[in-house]
C-alpha positions as CSV (number, residue, x, y, z in Angstrom):
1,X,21.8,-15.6,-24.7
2,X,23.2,-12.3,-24.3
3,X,24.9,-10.4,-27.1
4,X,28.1,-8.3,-26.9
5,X,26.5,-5.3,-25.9
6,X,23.9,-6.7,-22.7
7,X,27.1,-8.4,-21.6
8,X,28.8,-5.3,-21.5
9,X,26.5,-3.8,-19.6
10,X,25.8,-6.4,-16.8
11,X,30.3,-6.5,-16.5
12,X,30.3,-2.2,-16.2
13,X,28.0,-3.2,-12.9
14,X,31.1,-4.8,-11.6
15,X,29.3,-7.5,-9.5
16,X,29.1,-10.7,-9.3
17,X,26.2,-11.3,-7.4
18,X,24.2,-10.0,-10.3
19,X,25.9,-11.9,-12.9
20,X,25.2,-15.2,-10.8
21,X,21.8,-14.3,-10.9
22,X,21.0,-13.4,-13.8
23,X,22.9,-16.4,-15.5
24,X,20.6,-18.8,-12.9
25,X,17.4,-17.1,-14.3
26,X,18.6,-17.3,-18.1
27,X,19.3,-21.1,-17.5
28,X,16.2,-22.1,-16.0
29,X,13.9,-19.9,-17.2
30,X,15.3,-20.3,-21.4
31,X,14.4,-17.1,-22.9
32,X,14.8,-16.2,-26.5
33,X,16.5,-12.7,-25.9
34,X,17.7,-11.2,-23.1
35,X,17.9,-7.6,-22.7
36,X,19.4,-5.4,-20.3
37,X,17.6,-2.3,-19.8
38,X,19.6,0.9,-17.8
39,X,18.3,4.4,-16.7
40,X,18.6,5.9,-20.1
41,X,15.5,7.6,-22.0
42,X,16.0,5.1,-24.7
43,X,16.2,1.8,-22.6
44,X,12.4,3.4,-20.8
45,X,11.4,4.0,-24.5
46,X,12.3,0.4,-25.4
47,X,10.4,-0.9,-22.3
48,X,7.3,1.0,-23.0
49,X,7.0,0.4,-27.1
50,X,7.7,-3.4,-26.4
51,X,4.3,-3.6,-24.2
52,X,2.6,-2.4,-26.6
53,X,3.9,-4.5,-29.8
54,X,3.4,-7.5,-27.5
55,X,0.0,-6.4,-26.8
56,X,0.0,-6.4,-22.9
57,X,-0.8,-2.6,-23.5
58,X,-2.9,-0.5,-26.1
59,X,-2.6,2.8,-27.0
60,X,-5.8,5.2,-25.8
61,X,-7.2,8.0,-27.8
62,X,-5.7,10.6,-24.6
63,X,-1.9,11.2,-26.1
64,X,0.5,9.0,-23.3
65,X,-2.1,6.8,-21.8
66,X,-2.5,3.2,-22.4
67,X,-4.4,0.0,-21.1
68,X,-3.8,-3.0,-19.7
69,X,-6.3,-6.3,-19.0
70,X,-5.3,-8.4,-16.2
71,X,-6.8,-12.4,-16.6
72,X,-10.6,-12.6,-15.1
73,X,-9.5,-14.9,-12.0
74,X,-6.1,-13.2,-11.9
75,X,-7.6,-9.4,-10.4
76,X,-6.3,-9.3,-6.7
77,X,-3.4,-10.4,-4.8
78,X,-3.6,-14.0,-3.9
79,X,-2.7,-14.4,-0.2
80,X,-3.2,-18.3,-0.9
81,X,-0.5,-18.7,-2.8
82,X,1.9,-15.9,-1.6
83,X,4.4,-17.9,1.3
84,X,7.5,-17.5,2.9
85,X,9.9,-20.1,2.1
86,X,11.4,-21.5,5.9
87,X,13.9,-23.7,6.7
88,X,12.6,-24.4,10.1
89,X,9.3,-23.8,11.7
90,X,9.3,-20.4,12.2
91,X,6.5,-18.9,14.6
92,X,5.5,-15.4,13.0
93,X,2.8,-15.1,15.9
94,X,0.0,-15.0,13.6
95,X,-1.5,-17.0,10.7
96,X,1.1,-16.2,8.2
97,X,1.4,-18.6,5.0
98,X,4.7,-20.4,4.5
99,X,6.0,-23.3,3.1
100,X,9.9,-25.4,3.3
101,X,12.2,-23.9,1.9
102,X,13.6,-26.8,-0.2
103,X,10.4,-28.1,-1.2
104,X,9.0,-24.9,-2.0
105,X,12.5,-23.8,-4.2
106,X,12.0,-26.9,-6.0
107,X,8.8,-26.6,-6.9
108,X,9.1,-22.9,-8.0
109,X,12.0,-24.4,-10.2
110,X,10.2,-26.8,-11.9
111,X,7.3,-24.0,-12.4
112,X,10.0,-21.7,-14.0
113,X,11.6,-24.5,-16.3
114,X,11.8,-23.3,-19.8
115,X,9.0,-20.9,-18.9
116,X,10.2,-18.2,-20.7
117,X,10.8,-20.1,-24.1
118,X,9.3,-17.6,-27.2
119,X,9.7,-14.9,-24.9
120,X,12.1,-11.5,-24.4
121,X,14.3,-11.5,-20.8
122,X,13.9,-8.0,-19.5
123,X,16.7,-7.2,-16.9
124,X,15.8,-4.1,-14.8
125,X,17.7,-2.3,-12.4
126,X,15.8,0.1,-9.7
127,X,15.9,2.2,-6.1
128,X,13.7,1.4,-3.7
129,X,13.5,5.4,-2.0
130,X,15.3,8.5,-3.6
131,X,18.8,7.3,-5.0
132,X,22.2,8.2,-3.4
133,X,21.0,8.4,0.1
134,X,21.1,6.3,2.8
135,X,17.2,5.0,2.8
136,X,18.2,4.0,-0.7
137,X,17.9,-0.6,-1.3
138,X,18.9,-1.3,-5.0
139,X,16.4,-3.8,-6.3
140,X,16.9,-6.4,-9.6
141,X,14.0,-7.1,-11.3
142,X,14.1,-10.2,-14.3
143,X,10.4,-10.1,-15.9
144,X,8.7,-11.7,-19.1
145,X,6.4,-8.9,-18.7
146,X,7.2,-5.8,-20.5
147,X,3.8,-4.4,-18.7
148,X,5.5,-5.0,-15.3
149,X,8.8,-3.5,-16.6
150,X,7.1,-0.2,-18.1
151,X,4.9,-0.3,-14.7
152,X,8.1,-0.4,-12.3
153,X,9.4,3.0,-14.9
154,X,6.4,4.8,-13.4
155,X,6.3,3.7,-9.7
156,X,10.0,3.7,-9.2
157,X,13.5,5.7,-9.9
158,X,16.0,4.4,-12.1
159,X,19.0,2.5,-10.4
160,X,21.4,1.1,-13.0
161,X,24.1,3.9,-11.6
162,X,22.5,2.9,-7.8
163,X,24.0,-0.3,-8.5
164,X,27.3,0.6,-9.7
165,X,27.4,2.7,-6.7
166,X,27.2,-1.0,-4.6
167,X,30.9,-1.9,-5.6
168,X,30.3,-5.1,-5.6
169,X,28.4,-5.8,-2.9
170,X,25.1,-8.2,-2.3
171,X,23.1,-5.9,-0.4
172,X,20.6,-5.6,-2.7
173,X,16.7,-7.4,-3.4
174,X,16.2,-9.4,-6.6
175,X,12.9,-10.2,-8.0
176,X,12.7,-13.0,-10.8
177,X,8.9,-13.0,-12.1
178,X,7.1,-14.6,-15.5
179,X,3.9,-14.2,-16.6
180,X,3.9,-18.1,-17.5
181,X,1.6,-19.1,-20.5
182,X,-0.6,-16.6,-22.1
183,X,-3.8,-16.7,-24.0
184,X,-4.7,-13.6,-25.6
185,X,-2.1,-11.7,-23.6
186,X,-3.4,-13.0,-20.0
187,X,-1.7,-15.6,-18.0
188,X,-4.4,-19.1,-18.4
189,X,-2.3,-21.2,-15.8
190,X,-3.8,-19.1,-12.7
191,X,-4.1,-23.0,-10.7
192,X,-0.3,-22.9,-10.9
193,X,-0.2,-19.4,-9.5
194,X,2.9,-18.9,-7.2
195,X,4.4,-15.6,-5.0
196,X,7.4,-17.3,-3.1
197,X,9.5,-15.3,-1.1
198,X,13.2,-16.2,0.4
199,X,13.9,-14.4,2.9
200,X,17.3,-15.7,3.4
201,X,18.1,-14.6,-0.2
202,X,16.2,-11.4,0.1
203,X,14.2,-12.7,-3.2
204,X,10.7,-13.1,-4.2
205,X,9.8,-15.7,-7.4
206,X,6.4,-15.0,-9.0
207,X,4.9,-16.7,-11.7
208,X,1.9,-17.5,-13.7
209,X,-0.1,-14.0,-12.9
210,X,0.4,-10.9,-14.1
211,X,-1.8,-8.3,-12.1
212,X,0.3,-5.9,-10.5
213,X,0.3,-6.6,-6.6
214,X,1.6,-10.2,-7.1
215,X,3.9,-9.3,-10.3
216,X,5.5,-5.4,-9.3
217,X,8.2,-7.0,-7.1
218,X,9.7,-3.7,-5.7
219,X,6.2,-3.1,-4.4
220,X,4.5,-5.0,-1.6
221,X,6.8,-7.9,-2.1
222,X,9.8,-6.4,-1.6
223,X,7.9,-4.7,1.4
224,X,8.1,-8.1,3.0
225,X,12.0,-8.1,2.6
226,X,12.0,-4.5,3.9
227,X,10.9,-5.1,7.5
228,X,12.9,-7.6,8.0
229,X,16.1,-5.9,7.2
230,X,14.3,-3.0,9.0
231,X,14.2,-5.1,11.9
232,X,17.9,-5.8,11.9
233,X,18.5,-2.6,11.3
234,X,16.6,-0.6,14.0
235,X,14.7,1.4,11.2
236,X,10.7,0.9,10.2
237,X,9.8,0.0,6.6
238,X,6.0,0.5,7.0
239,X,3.0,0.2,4.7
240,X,2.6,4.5,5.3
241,X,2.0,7.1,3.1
242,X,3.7,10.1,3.5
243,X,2.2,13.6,3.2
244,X,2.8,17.4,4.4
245,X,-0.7,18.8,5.9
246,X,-0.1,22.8,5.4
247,X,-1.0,25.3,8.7
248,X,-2.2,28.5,8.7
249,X,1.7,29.5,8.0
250,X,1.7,27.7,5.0
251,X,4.4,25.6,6.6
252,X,3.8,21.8,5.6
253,X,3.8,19.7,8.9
254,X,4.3,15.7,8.0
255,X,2.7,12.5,8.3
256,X,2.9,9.2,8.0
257,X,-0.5,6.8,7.4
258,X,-0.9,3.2,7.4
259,X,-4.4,2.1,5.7
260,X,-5.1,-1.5,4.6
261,X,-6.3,-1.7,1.0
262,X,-9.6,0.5,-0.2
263,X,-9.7,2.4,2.7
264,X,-9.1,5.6,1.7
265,X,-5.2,6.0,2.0
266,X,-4.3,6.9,-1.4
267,X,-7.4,9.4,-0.8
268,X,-5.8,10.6,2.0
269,X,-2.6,11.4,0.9
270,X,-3.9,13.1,-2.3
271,X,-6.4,15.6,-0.2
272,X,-6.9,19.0,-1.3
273,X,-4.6,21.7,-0.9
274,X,-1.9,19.4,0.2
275,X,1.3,17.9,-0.5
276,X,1.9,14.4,-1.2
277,X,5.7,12.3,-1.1
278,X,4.0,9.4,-1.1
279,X,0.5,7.0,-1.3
280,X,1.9,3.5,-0.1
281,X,4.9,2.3,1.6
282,X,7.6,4.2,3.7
283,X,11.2,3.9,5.6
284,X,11.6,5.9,8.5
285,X,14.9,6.6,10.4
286,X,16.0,7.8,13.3
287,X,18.3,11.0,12.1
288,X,19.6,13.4,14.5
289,X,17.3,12.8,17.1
290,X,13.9,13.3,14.8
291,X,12.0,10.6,12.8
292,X,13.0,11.1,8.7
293,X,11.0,9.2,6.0
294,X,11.5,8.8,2.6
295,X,8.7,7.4,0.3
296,X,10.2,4.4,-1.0
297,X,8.4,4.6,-4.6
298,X,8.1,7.5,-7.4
299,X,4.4,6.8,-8.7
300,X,1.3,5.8,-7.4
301,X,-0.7,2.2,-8.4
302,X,-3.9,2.9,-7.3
303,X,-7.6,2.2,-6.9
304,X,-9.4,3.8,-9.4
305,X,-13.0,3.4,-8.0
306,X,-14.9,6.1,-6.8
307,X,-12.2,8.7,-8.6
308,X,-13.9,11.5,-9.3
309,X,-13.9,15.1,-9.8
310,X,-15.8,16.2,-6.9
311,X,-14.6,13.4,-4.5
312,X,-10.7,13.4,-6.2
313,X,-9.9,16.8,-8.4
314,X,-6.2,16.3,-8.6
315,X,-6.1,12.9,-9.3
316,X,-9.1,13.0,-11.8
317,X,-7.2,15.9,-13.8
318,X,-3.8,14.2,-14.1
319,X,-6.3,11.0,-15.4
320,X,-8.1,12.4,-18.4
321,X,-5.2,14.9,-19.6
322,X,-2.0,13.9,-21.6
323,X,0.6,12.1,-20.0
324,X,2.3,8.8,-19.6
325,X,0.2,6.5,-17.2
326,X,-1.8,2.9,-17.5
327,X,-5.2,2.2,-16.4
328,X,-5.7,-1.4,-15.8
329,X,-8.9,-4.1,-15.8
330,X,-11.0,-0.1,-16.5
331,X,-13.7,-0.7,-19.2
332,X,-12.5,0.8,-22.6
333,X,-14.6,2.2,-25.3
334,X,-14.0,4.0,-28.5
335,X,-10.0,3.6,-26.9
336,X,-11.7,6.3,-23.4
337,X,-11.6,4.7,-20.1
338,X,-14.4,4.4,-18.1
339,X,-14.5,2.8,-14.4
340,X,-17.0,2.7,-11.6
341,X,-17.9,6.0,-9.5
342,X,-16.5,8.6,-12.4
343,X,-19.5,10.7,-12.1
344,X,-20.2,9.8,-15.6
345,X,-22.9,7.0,-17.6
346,X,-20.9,4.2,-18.5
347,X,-21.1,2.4,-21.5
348,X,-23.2,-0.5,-21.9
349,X,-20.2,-2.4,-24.2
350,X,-16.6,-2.3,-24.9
351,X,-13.5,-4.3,-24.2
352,X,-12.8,-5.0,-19.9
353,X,-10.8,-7.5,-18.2
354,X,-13.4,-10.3,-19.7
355,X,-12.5,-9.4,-22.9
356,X,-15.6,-8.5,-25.6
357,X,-18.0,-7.0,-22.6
358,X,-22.0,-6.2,-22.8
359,X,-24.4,-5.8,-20.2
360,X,-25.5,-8.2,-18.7
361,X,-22.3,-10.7,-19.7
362,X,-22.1,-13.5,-17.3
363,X,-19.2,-15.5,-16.8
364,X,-19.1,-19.4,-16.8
365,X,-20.6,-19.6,-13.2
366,X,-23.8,-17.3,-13.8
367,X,-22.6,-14.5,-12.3
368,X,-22.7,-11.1,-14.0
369,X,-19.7,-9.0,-14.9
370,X,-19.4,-6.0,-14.1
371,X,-18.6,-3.0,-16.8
372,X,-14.8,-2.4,-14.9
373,X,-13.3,-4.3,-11.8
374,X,-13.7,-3.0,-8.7
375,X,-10.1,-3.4,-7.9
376,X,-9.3,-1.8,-11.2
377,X,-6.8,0.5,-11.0
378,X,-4.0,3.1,-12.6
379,X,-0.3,3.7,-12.4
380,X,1.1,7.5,-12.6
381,X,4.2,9.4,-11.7
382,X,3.6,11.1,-8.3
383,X,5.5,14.3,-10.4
384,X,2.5,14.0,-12.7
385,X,0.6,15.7,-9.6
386,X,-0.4,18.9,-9.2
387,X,0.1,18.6,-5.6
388,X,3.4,16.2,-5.7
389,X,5.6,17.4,-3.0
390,X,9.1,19.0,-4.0
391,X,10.9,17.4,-1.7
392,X,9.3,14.1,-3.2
393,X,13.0,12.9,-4.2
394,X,15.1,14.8,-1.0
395,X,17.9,11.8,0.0
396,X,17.2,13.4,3.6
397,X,13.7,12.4,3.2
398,X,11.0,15.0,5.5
399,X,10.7,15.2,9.6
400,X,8.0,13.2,10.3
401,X,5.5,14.7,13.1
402,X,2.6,12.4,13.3
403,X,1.2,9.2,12.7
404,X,-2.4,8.0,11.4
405,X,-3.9,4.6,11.4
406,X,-7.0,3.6,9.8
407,X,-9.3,0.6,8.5
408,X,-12.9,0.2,7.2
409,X,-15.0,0.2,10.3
410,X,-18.7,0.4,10.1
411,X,-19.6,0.4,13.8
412,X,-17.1,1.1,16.4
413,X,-14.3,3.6,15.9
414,X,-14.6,7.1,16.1
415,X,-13.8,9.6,13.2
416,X,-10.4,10.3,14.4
417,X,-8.8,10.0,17.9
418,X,-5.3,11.4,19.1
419,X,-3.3,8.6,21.4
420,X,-3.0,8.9,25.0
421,X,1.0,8.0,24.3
422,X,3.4,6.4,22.2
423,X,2.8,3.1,23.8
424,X,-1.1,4.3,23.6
425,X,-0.8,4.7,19.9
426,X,1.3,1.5,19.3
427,X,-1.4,-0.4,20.8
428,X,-4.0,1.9,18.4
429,X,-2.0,1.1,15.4
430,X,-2.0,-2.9,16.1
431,X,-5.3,-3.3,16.9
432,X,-6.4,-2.0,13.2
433,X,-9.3,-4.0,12.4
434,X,-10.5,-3.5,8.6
435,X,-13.8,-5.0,6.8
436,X,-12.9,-6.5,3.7
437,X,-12.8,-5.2,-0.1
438,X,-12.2,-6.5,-3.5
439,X,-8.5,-5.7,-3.1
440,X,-7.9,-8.8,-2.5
441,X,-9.6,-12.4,-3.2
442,X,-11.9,-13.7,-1.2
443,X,-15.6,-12.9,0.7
444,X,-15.6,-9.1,1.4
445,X,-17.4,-7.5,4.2
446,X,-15.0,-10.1,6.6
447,X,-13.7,-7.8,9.7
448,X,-10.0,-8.9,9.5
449,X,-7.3,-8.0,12.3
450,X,-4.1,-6.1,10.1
451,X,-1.6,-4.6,12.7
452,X,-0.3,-1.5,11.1
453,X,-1.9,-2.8,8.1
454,X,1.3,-4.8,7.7
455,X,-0.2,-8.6,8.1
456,X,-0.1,-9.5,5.3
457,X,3.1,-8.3,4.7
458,X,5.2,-9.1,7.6
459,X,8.2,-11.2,7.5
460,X,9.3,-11.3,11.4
461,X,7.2,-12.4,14.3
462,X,4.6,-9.6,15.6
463,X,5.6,-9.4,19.1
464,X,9.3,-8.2,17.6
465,X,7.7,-6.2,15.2
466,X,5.4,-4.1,17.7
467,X,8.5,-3.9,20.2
468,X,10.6,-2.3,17.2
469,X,7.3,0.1,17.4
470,X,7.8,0.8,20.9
471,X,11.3,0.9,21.4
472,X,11.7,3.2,18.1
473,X,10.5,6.3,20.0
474,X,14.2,6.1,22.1
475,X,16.4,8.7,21.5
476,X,14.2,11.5,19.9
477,X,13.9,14.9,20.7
478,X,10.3,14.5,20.6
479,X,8.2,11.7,19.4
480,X,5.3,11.7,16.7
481,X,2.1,11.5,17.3
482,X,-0.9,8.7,16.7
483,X,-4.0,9.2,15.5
484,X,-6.6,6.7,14.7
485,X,-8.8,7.5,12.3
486,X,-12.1,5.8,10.5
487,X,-14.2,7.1,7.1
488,X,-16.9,4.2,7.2
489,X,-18.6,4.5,10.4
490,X,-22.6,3.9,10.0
491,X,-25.5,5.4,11.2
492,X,-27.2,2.4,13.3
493,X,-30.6,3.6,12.4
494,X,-30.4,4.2,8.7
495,X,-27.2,1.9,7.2
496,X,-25.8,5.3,5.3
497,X,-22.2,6.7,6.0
498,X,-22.0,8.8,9.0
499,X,-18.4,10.4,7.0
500,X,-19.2,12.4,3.5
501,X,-16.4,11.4,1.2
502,X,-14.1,14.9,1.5
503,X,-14.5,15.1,5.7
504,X,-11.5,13.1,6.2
505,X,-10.1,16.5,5.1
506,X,-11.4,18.1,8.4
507,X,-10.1,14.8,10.5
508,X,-6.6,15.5,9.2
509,X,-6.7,19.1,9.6
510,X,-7.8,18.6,13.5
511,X,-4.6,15.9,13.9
512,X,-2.3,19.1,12.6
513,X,-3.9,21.4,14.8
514,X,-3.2,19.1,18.1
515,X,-0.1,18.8,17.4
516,X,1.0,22.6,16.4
517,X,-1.2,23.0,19.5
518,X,-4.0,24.8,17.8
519,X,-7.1,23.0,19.6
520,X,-7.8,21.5,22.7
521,X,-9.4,18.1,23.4
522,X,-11.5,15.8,25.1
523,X,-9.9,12.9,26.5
524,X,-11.9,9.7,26.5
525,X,-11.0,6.0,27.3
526,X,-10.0,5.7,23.6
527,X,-8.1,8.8,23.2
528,X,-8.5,12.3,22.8
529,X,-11.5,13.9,20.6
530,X,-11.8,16.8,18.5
531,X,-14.0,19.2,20.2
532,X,-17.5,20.3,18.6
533,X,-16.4,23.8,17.9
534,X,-13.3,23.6,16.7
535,X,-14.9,20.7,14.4
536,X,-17.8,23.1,13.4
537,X,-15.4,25.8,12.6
538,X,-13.2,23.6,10.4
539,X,-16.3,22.7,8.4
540,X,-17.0,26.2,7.7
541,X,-14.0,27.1,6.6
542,X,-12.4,24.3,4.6
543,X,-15.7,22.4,2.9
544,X,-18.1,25.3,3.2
545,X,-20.8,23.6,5.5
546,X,-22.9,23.2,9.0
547,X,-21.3,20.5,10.7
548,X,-24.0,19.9,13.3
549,X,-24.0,19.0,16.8
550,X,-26.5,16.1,16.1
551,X,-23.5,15.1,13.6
552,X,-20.6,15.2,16.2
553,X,-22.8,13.3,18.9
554,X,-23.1,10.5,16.7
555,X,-20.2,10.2,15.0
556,X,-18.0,10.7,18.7
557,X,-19.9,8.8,21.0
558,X,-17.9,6.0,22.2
559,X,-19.3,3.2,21.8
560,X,-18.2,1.2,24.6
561,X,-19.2,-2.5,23.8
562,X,-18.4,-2.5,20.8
563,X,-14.7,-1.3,22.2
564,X,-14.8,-3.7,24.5
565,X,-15.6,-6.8,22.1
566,X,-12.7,-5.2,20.3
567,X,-10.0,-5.1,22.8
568,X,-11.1,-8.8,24.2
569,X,-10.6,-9.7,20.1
570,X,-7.0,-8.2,20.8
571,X,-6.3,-9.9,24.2
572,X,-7.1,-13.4,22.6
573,X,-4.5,-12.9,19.7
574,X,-1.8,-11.4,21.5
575,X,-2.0,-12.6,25.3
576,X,-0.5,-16.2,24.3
577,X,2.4,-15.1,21.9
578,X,5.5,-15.2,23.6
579,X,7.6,-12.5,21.3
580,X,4.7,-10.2,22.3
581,X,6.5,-7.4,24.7
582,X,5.1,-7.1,28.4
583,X,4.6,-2.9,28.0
584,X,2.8,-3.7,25.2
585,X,-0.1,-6.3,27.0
586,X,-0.3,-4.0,30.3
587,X,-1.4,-1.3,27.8
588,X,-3.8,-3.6,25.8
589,X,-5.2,-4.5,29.6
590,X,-5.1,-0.5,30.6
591,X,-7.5,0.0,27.7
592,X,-9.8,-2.6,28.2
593,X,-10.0,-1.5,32.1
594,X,-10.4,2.3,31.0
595,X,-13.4,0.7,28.9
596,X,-14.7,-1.4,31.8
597,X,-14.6,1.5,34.1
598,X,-16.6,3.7,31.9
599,X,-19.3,1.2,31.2
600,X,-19.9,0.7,34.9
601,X,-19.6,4.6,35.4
602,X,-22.1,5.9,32.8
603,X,-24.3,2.2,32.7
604,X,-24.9,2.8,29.1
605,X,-23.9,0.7,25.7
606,X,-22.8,4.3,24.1
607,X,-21.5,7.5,25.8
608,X,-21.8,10.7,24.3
609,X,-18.6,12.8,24.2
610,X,-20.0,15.8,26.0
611,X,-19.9,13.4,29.0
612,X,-16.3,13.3,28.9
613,X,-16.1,17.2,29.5
C-alpha cells in the first residue's frame, strides 16, 4: 500500500515501533492509499485541501475559515462507550468504564476490519507540549478522517523531526481512529461507536464517530495515557489551562485551572488583558525547586456558545476575521456562521449538523432542533490570538504560582476562595462537583462529582492520583496556591446568576493579589474570602461598576448546609477506598468539623462573611 516515496519516509524515522504499527493498521484496516504526511507546509496543505475535496469541510465566505457537520447523535463525547481495556480487575476507586482486554481488542478488530476500504490512510506525526524539550511525548496518529488530520494541524505542533529525535525508541502514544461508514460525510454506524484505550500499549482505537472529543486522539484521549505515565513519573498531566494574570508591574504571574466542560475555563484563560499558553490540558514538573508547565497543545477546540463580543472580544475578533480555523455543528447561511449567544438574530434556515435546517425542524422523535448545537464548537491556533502568550512554545515551559479549580454550581460555593493549605486545596480540588451540560451525552442539570475535573479521564486509581497531588508539593521552594472558584451561583429568591458573565475577571484578579500579597482576607471554614473593599475597588477599576455590599453578602455567605451535604457527599465516596491517602481523609473530616462547628456557633443555615471578621 505504500509507494516508494511514503516508504521512504516512514524508514528516515528509523524505528521500528512505527513501522510495526503502521503495517498492523494498513492490514486490518485495508485502505486504498496510504499517505504519510511530515511537518512540511506542503504535507499541512495536502491535509487541509483533502477535507475539503472529500467534503468533511466547506469553504466559508470569510477567506481561511471552513465548516464541518458532525452526525446528529454523534455531538458529544460518549462516556458509554469510551473504556479502558484491563487485563485484570483493576479497581480505579470510582465508577470508571472498562472492559477485558482480550475481548475488548478483538472486538475493536473485527470493528476495524476492512474499514477503511475506498478510503485515504493519513499517517500523522505530532508533539504533545513544545518540541525539543523535556515535557515533549511524540504522538502517532493513523485517521480516515482528513477533518481530524487538518484539526490536529491547528491544536498541535508538528513532530515528524520529534520523532526522529526518538532514535528508535517506543516511548511514544499512537492513536489509530476511522470514521467507519459515512452517509453524506457523517459516520451512520453511531450503535457501533467505540473509544478503546490500552493502556499497556499506550494506544487508544476509535471508530465509527467523527466529532472531535472522541476522534482528536492527542486530545483528551491521549490525556488518559498522560497521567498514567505522569504517575510513574512523579510529574502531573492535568486537565488545566494555563495562563499569565498581569500585576500592576505588568509582570505576568501564572496559573494553572482545572474546569470540567462548559464551565467557563476556556473563558477564563482568554480574559481580557491577559495572556493565555493554554485553554485545556497541561504537564507540570517539578524544575529546580519551582512548579514548570507547559501547555501540551497549540490551538484551542472550543465551545462556541455564548461567544460574543461583549462577553469574549478576543476570541470573537480572531472568529469573524481571516484566518485558518473550523467551526463545527455552527448553523451556516449564505456560507456565514451563526451559533447560539453571538449577540446577533439568527437565521431561520440554512445548512446545521441536521443537514437542510428550518425552524421549527423536528427530528424523528418530535423534538425540535435547534438552529446550531449547543456543544458546537471551533478550532484556532492559540498564535491566532491577540492575547497568545510569547512564551506559548518556551521548552522550559512558565513558573507556575497558583492553582484554580472550578465547576458549575448553582447553590453552594462561593465566588472564589483561597485554600487554607496545600493539603486544604487538594482536598478543594477533588471535591469539584459540576452540574451537567451538553458537553457530553446524557440528562444535563445532573450534579456530578469530577475530582480535578479529571474523572472522566483518569487512568490510575484516585486515591494514588490525589496522593501524587499531595506529595507533589515536596521539594519546592515554595508551593502554588489553590483557589476554588464558581461563576453559576444563584440567587435563591429570584433563579438569575448571582456572577455577570466578565466578573470572573475580578475573581482572578483577587487570587493574583493574595498571592503577590496585595490584599488581605477573611478566613472562613471553607477558605479565605476576598474582602468587600478590596472587591469594590476591583470593580471600579477593571469593569467600571458599583459592586455592592448587598452583592458581596450574597454571593460570600457560606452556606453551611449546603457545605455540609457536600463534604458528607465526599466522605461516602472516599472513606471506603483503600488507595485513598490517610492526610488526605483527616483533612476531608477537618472540613466537615470546621463546618459542624460553625453551624452550632452561629445556629444559622447561612453565615454572612462579615461574621467571620
Amino acid at each position: 500500500m505504500l509507494d516508494n516515496k511514503n516508504r521512504k519516509l516512514l524508514e528516515e524515522l528509523n524505528n521500528e515501533h512505527v513501522i510495526k504499527i503502521v503495517e498492523m493498521a494498513i492490514r486490518v484496516c485495508k485502505p486504498d492509499k496510504v499517505t504519510v504526511i511530515t511537518d512540511s507546509e506542503e504535507d499541512l496543505r495536502y491535509v487541509r485541501d483533502l477535507a475539503l475535496k472529500n467534503g468533511e469541510e466547506h469553504e466559508l465566505a470569510t477567506k481561511g475559515h471552513t465548516v464541518h457537520f458532525d452526525g446528529y447523535y454523534d455531538q458529544a463525547r460518549d462516556k458509554e462507550s469510551t473504556k479502558y481495556l484491563l487485563e485484570k480487575d483493576f479497581d480505579f476507586g470510582l465508577d470508571i468504564n472498562s472492559i477485558d482486554r482480550n475481548e475488548g481488542l478483538e472486538e475493536m478488530m473485527s470493528l476495524l476490519d476492512g474499514i477503511m476500504k475506498g478510503k485515504e490512510m493519513l499517517v500523522r506525526f505530532f508533539s504533545l507540549g513544545p518540541t525539543n524539550s523535556e515535557f515533549a511525548i511524540p504522538a502517532l496518529q493513523i485517521t480516515d478522517s482528513a477533518y481530524v488530520a487538518h484539526s490536529e494541524d491547528l491544536l498541535y505542533r508538528a513532530g515528524y523531526e520529534e520523532f526522529k529525535r526518538l532514535n528508535g525508541s517506543d516511548k511514544y502514544f499512537h492513536f489509530i481512529h476511522s470514521a467507519g461508514r459515512l452517509e453524506n460525510n457523517v459516520s451512520v454506524d453511531t450503535d457501533k461507536r467505540r473509544v478503546y484505550i490500552d493502556l499497556k500499549e499506550n494506544r487508544v482505537f476509535s471508530v465509527n464517530t467523527q466529532y472531535a472529543g472522541n476522534t482528536v486522539g492527542l486530545k483528551k484521549l491521549a490525556l488518559r495515557l498522560g497521567i498514567q505515565k505522569a504517575a510513574k513519573e512523579d510529574w502531573l498531566c492535568e486537565h488545566m489551562f494555563v495562563m499569565g494574570v498581569k500585576g500592576t508591574d505588568g509582570k505576568a504571574t501564572y496559573f494553572t485551572g482545572a474546569f470540567p466542560s462548559a464551565c467557563g475555563k476556556t473563558s477564563t484563560a482568554m480574559l481580557p488583558g491577559q495572556l493565555i499558553v493554554g485553554d485545556d490540558i497541561a504537564y507540570l514538573r517539578k524544575i529546580d525547586s519551582e512548579v514548570r508547565a507547559v501547555n501540551v497543545e497549540s490551538g484551542i477546540f472550543g465551545i462556541i456558545q455564548d461567544v460574543n463580543p461583549d462577553d469574549d472580544p478576543v476570541i470573537y475578533k480572531a472568529l469573524t476575521t481571516p484566518r485558518e480555523l473550523i467551526f463545527s455543528n455552527v448553523l451556516v447561511n449564505n456560507d456565514t456562521p451563526y451559533w447560539l449567544g453571538m449577540g446577533k438574530n439568527l437565521p431561520d434556515e440554512g445548512m446545521n449538523f441536521s443537514g437542510e435546517w428550518y425552524k421549527g425542524k423536528k427530528d424523528k422523535d418530535g423534538k425540535e432542533i435547534g438552529a446550531a448545537h449547543k456543544n458546537a464548537r471551533y478550532t484556532i491556533r492559540l498564535k491566532e490570538l491577540d492575547n497568545a502568550d510569547p512564551k506559548l512554545d518556551d521548552p522550559e515551559g512558565v513558573p507556575v504560582s497558583g492553582f484554580i479549580y472550578g465547576g458549575r454550581d448553582s447553590n453552594t460555593t462561593v465566588p472564589v476562595a483561597e485554600s487554607l493549605s496545600w493539603a486544604h486545596g487538594v482536598l478543594v480540588g477533588a471535591s469539584l462537583e459540576s452540574e451537567t451540560t451538553a458537553a457530553t451525552l446524557g440528562k444535563e442539570g445532573e450534579r456530578k462529582h469530577n475530582p480535578m475535573a479529571n474523572l472522566d479521564f483518569l487512568s490510575i486509581p484516585v486515591g494514588t492520583y490525589i496522593n501524587n497531588h499531595l506529595k507533589f508539593v515536596e521539594g519546592l521552594d515554595r508551593a502554588p496556591v489553590i483557589f476554588g472558584v464558581n461563576y453559576f451561583l444563584k440567587s435563591e429568591k429570584t433563579g438569575k446568576y448571582l456572577n455577570g458573565m466578565l466578573d470572573k475577571q475580578v475573581w482572578i484578579l483577587w487570587a493574583n493579589g493574595r498571592i503577590n500579597g496585595q490584599f488581605d482576607a477573611i478566613k472562613t471554614p471553607i477558605g479565605y474570602i476576598p474582602k468587600y473593599e478590596d472587591l469594590k475597588a476591583l470593580f471600579a477599576e477593571h469593569l467600571d461598576r458599583e459592586y455592592t455590599e448587598e452583592e458581596y453578602i450574597e454571593q460570600f455567605s457560606v452556606r453551611v448546609d449546603r457545605y455540609i451535604a457536600k463534604y458528607k457527599r465526599m466522605v461516602k465516596i472516599y472513606k471506603d477506598q483503600s488507595t485513598v491517602p490517610e492526610e488526605f481523609l483527616n483533612e476531608l473530616n477537618a472540613q466537615l468539623q470546621r463546618l459542624e462547628d460553625t453551624k452550632k456557633k452561629y445556629n444559622t443555615d447561612v453565615v454572612s462573611p462579615y461574621k467571620f471578621v
